[in-house]
C-alpha positions in Angstrom: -2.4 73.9 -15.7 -1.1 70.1 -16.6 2.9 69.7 -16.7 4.6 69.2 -20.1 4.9 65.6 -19.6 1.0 65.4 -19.2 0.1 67.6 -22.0 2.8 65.5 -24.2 1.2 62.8 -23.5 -2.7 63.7 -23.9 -1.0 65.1 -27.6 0.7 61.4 -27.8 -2.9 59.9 -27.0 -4.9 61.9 -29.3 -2.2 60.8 -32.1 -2.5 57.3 -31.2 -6.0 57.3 -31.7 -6.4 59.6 -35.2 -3.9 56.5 -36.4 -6.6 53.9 -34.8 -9.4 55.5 -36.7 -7.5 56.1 -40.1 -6.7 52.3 -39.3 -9.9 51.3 -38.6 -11.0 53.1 -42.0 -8.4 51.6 -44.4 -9.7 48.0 -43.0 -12.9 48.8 -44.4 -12.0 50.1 -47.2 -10.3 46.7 -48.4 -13.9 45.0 -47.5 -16.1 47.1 -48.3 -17.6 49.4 -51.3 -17.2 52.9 -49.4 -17.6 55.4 -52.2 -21.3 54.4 -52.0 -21.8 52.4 -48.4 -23.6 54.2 -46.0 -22.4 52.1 -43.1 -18.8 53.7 -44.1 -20.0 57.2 -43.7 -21.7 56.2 -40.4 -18.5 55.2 -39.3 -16.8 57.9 -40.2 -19.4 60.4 -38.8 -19.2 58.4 -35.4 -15.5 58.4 -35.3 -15.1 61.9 -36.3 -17.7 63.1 -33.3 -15.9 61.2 -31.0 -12.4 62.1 -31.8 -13.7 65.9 -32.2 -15.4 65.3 -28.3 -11.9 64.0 -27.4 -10.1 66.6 -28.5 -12.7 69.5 -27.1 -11.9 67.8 -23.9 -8.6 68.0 -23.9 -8.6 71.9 -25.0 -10.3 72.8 -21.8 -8.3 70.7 -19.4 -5.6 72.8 -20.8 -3.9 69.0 -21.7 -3.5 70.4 -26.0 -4.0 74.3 -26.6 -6.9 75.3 -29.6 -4.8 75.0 -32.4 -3.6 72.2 -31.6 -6.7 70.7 -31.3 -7.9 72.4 -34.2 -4.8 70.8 -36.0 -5.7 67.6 -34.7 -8.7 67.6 -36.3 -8.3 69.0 -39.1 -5.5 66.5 -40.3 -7.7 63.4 -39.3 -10.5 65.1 -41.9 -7.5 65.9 -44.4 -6.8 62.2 -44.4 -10.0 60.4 -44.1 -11.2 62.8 -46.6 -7.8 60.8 -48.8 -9.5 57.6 -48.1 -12.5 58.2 -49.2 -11.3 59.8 -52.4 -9.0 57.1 -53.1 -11.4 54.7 -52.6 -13.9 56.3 -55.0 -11.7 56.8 -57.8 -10.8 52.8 -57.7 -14.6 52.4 -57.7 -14.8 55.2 -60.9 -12.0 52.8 -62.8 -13.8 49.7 -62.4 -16.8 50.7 -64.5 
């Protein structure tokens, strides 16, 4: 089983990088039309998978328990999910 300082800081790690994809995300959504860009999605999927792998990794290393994970995951889809709705409601207004 990892100490508390390890498992705080896988938990800070996985943060850290759900913030680096949202980031990652609200760049493109300044350049690019996501509501109806493939390439969007694609990113999206790809982050997600990693990010999900990521996480699955760290539940059986014992680093972040299930729900946590589960959490973890769950709130990066909660607010990419923001994104994407945001951006497609912008799109609706323009026409």
């Amino acid at each position: 089983m990892a100490d508390l300082s390890e498992r705080q800081n896988a938990l800070k790690t996985l943060e850290d990088d759900a913030e680096n994809i949202i980031r990652l995300v609200g760049k493109q959504q300044v350049s690019l039309c996501l509501s109806q860009c493939p390439a969007f999605e694609e990113v999206v999927d790809t982050q997600m998978f990693g990010y999900s792998k990521e996480v699955t990794f760290a539940i059986r290393t014992s680093m972040v328990d299930p729900k946590t994970g589960h959490n973890l995951v769950r709130d990066l889809e909660k607010r990419l999910n923001e994104i994407y709705n945001e951006s497609f409601e912008k799109q609706r207004q323009k026409k």
